[in-house]
C-alpha positions as CSV (number, residue, x, y, z in Angstrom):
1,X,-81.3,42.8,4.0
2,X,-80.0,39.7,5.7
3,X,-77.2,37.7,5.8
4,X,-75.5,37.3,2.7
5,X,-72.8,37.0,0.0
6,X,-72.2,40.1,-1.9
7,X,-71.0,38.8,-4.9
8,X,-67.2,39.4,-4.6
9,X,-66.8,36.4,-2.1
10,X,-67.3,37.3,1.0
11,X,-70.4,37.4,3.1
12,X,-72.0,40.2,5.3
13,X,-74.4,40.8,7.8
14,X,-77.0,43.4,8.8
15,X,-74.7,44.5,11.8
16,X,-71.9,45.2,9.6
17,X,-74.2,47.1,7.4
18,X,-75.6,49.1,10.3
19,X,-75.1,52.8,9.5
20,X,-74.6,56.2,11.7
21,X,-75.8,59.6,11.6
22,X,-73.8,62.6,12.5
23,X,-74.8,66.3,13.4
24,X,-73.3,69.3,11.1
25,X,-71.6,70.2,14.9
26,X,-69.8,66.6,14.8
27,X,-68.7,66.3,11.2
28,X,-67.1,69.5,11.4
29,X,-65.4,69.1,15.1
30,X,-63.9,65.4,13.1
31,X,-62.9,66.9,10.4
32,X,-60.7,69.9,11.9
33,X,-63.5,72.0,10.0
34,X,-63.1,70.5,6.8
35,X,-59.4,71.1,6.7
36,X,-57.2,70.6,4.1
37,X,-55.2,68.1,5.9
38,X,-57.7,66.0,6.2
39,X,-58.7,66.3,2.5
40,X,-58.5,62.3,1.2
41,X,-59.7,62.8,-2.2
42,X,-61.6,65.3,-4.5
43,X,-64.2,64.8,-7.5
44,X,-66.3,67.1,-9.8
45,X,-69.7,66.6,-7.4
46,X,-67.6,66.1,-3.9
47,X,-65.1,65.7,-1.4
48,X,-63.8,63.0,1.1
49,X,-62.2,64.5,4.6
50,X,-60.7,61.9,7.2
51,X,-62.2,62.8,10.5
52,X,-61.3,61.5,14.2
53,X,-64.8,61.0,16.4
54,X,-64.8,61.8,20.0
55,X,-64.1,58.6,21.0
56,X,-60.9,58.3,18.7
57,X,-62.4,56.2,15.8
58,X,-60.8,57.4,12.5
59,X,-63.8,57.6,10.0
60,X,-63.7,58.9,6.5
């Protein structure tokens, strides 16, 4: 990937598409251990929590 439009007419770079990967141990400490208040939204395969990261980013 490089830089690019993405078809809805805006572009995007390979920094913004940089990704992250969290431990079981960090996804649950985030997410209040998948607590209900932090339930965003629910579907027949899965569920979306809102979680706060150590260093106070909200992440979803």
């Amino acid at each position: 990937l490089g830089d690019g439009q993405n078809g809805l007419g805006f572009s995007f770079s390979q920094e913004y598409l940089k990704g992250y990967w969290f431990n079981m141990e960090d996804v649950e400490s985030a997410t209040q251990y998948f607590s209900e208040v932090n339930l965003l939204g629910k579907s027949k395969f899965s569920s979306v929590y809102k979680g706060v990261l150590r260093d106070g980013s909200l992440v979803a």
